[in-house]
C-alpha positions in Angstrom: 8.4 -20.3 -126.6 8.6 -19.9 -122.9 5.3 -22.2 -122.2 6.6 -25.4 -124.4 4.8 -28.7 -123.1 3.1 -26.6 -120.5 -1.1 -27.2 -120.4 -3.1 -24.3 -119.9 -6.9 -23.9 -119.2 -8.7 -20.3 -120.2 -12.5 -20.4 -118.8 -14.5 -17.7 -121.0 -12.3 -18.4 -123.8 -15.0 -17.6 -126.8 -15.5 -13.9 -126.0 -12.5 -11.5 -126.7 -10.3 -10.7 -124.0 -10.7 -14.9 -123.4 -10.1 -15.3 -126.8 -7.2 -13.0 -126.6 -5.3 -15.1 -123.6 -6.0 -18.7 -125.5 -4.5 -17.5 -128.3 -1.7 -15.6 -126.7 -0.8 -18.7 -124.3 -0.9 -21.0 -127.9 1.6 -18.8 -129.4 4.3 -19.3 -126.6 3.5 -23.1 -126.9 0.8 -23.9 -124.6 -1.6 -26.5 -125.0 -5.2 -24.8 -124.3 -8.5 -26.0 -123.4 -10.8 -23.0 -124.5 -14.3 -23.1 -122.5 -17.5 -22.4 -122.8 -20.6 -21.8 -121.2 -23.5 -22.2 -123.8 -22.5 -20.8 -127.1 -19.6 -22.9 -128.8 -19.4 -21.4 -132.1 -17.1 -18.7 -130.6 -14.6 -20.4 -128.7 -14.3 -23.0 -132.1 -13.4 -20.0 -133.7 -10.8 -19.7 -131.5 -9.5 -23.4 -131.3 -9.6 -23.5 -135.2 -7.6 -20.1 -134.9 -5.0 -21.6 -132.5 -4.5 -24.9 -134.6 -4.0 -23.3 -137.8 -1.3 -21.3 -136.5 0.2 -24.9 -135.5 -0.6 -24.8 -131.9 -2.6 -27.5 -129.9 -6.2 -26.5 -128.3 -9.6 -28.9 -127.7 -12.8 -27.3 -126.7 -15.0 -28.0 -124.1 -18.4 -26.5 -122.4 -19.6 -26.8 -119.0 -21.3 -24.5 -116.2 -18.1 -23.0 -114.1 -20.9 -22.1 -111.3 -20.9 -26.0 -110.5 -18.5 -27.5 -108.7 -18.7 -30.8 -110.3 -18.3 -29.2 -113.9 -14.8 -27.1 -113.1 -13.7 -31.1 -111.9 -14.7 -32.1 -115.4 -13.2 -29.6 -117.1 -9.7 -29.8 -114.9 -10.0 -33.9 -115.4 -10.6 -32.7 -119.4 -6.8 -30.9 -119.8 -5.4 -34.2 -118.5 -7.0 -36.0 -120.7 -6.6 -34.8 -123.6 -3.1 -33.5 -122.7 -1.7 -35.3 -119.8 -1.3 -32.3 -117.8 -2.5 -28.9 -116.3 0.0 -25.9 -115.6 -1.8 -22.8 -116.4 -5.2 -22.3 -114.9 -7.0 -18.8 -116.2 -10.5 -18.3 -114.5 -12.0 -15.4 -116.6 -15.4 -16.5 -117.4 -17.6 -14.1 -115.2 -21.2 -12.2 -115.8 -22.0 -8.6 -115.0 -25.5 -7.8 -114.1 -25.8 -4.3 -113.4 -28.5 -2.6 -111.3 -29.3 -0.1 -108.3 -28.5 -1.9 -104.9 -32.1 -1.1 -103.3 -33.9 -2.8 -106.0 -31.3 -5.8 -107.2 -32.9 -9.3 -107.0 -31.8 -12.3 -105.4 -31.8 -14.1 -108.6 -29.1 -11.8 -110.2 -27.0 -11.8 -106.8 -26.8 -15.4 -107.1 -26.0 -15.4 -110.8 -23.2 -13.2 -110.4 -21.5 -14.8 -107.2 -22.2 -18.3 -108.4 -20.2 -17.5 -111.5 -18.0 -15.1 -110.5 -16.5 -15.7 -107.4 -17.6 -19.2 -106.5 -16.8 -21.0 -110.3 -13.4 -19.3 -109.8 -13.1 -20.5 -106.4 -13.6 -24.3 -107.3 -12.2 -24.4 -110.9 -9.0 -23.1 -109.2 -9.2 -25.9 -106.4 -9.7 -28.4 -109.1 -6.9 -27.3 -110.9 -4.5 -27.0 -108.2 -5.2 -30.5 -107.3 -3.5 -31.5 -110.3 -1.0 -29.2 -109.8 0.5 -30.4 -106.6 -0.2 -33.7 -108.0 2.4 -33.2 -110.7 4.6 -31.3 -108.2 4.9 -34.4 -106.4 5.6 -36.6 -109.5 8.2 -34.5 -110.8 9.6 -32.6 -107.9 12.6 -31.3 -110.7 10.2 -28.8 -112.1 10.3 -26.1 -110.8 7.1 -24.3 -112.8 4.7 -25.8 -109.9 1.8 -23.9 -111.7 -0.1 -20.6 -112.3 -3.5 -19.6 -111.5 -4.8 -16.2 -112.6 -8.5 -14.7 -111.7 -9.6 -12.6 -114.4 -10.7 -9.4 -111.8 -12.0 -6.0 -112.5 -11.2 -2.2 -111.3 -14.5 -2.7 -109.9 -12.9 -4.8 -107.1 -10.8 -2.1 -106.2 -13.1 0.8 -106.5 -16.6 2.0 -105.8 -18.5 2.1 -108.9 -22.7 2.6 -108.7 -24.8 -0.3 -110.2 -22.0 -2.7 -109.6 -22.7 -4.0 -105.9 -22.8 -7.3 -106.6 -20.4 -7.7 -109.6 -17.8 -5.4 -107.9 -17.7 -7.6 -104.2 -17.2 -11.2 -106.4 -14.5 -9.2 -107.8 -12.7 -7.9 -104.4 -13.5 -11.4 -103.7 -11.0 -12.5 -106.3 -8.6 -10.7 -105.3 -8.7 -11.6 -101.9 -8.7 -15.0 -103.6 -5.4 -14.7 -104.6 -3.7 -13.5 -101.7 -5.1 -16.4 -99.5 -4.3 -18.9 -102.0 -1.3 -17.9 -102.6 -0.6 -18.4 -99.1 -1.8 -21.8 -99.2 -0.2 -23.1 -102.7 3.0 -21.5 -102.6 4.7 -24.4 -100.9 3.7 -26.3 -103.9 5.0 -23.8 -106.2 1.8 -22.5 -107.4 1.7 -18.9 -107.9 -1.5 -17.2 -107.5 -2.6 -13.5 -108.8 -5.3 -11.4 -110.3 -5.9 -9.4 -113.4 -7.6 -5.5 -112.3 -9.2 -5.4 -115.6 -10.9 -1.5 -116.6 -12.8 -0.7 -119.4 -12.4 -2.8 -122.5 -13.4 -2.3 -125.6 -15.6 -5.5 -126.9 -18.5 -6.5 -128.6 -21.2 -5.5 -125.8 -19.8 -2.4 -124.2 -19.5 -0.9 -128.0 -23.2 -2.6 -128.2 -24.3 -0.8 -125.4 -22.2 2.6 -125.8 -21.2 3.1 -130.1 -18.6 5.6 -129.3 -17.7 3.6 -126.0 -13.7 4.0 -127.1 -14.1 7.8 -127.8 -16.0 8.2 -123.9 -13.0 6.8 -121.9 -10.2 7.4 -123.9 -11.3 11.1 -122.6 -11.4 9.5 -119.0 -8.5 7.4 -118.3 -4.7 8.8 -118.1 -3.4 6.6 -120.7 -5.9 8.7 -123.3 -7.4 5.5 -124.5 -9.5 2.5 -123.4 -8.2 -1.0 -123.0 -8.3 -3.7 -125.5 -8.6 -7.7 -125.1 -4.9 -7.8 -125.8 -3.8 -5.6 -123.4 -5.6 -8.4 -120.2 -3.2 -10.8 -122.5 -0.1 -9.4 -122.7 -0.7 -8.7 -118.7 -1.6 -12.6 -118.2 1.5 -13.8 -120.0 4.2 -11.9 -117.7 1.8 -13.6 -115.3 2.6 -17.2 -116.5 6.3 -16.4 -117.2 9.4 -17.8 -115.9 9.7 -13.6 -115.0 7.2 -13.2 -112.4 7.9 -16.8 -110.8 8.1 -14.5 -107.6 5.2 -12.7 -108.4 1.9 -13.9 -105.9 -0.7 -12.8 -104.4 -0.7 -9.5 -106.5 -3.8 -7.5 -108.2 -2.1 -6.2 -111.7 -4.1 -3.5 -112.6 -4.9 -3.6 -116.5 -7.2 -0.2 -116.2 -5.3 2.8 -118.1 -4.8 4.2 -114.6 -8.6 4.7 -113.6 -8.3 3.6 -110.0 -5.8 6.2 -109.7 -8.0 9.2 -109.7 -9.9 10.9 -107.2 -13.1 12.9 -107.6 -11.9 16.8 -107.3 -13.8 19.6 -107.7 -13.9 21.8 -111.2 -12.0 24.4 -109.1 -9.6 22.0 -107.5 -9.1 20.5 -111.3 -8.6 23.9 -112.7 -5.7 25.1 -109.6 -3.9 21.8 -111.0 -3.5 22.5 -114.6 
């Protein structure tokens, strides 16, 4: 277990791809602190999950939008655990609607969460980070931080003005950080997550799996485990030189261009 005695935090750990991460970091020996916004009962599930499989997980809640709560919640994985190594920021809120008509209210929603809880909770956690650094300047971990982005942050995609720039945000996020931490040892990236199947994209769409495995090149859609599997090469002593970087987790969507049915056709 490659992440013994390290201390990881996962925001948005009750819903599945968050739930999918705490668990994941658990099982290669990480302490977790699994977040939540409002609704606890999922992310229990998912602490109960991670100590009956012998691993070591607390929960706590707070609003990631406020700057003072992602200080809590940082200040909460020392606590409880004396450190902080791993810092996940995927709690995030998609609000879809047609540029022309969007409100301020759901702008502000979205980049509050977003881009500016991910902005803060990863200065909060990097504080302790280079605080350790400098405490024990033998281990050589430093830290990771990883911002749970989308493929909307790399492509156009209608509906999505505002969800789609807090994403590119992230991953410009990550390349200026990682600028800024590396001398500490922190490692910075980003997670280009595509379409997922969950609980409210097969609420919204029934055969949801069935409409994009048709789409994307890998001939299916993505699954809360594959953003975990991508997250813990993230973490790993492997991709130590691995920063700044967007890993796409999409199935290849961003690949594709728009062609016409000719233009399709002359390729096959």
């Amino acid at each position: 277990m490659y992440l013994q005695n390290r201390v990881a935090i996962v925001t948005g750990a009750s819903k599945e791809i968050g739930a999918a991460m705490a668990v994941a970091l658990a099982r290669e020996g990480a302490a977790v602190v699994a977040h939540y916004a409002t609704d606890s009962a999922p992310a229990q599930a998912v602490v109960n999950r991670i100590v009956a499989e012998g691993g070591r997980a607390i929960l706590f809640g707070c609003d990631c939008s406020r700057v003072s709560d992602n200080m809590a919640l940082a200040q909460a994985a020392i606590d409880a655990f004396g450190r902080l190594d791993i810092f996940v920021a995927n709690a995030g809120i998609t609000r879809f609607g047609a540029f022309l008509s969007y409100t301020e209210a759901d702008y502000d929603s979205v980049l509050d969460l977003n881009l500016k809880g991910s902005f803060f909770g990863a200065q909060a956690a990097a504080r302790h980070m280079i605080a350790q650094r400098r405490q024990h300047p033998e281990d050589t971990y430093g830290g990771r931080i990883v911002f749970s982005s989308s493929v909307a942050g790399s492509v156009a995609i209608p509906g999505l003005a505002a969800y789609g720039a807090s994403k590119a945000g992230l991953n410009h996020l990550a390349k200026t950080l990682a600028v800024e931490l590396g001398p500490y040892g922190i490692t910075v990236n980003a997670l280009g997550i595509g379409p997922t199947t969950n609980t409210r994209n097969l609420r919204d769409d029934p055969q949801y799996e069935e409409h994009w495995a048709s789409l994307l090149p890998i001939g299916r859609a993505m699954r809360p485990e594959d953003s975990a599997a991508a997250l813990m090469y993230l973490v790993s002593p492997a991709a130590s030189g691995v920063t700044g970087a967007t890993l796409m987790v999409e199935g290849g969507q961003s690949l594709q261009s728009v062609l016409p049915a000719a233009e399709l056709e002359r390729g096959r």
